[in-house]
N, C-alpha and C positions, 0 to 999 in steps of 0.2 A: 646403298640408297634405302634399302627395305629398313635398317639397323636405324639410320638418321628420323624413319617416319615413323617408325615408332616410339623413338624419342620424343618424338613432338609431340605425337597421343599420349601419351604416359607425360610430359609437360601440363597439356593442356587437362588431362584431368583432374594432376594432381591442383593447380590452382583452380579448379572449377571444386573441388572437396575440401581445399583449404577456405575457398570464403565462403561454402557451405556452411561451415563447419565455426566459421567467424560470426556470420550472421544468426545462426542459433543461438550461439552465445550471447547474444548482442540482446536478442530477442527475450531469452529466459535472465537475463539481468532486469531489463525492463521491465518484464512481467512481472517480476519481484519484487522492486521496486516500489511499483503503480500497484501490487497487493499490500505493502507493508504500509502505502501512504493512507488508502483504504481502513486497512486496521487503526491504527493511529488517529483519523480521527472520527472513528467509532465509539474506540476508547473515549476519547475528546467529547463527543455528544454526550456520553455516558454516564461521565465525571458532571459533563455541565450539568444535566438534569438533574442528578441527583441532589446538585449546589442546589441549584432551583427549590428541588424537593424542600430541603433544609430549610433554604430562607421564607419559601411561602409558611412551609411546618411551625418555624418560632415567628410567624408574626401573626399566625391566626392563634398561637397559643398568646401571643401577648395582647392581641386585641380582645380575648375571652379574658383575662387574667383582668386586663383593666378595667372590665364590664366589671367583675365581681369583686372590684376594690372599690369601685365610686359606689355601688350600694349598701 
C-alpha cells in the first residue's frame, strides 16, 4: 500500500514538473517572440524616418535649386 502511495506522489509530481516545465517554455518562446516583433518594427520606424529624412532633404535641395534657376 505504502509502495502504490508513493507511486502516486512521484505521478503526481512528475506531471505537476512536466507542465511546469511546458509552460516556461511556452512563456520564453513568447517572450521572444513579442521582443523580436518589438525590434523589427523599430527597425521599421528607423528605415522610415530616415526615407522621410531623404525625401524632405531633396525637396528642400530642389525648392532652393529652383529659387536660384529662375534668377
Amino acid at each position: 500500500m505504502k509502495e502504490k502511495h508513493t507511486d502516486s506522489v512521484q505521478n503526481r509530481f512528475t506531471a505537476y514538473l512536466m507542465a511546469a516545465v511546458d509552460n516556461t517554455r511556452k512563456k520564453y518562446w513568447e517572450r521572444k517572440r513579442r521582443l523580436q516583433g518589438r525590434e523589427f518594427i523599430q527597425e521599421d520606424n528607423l528605415e522610415r524616418n530616415y526615407t522621410d529624412f531623404e525625401e524632405q532633404y531633396r525637396a528642400y535641395i530642389g525648392e532652393h535649386t529652383d529659387f536660384i534657376f529662375r534668377d
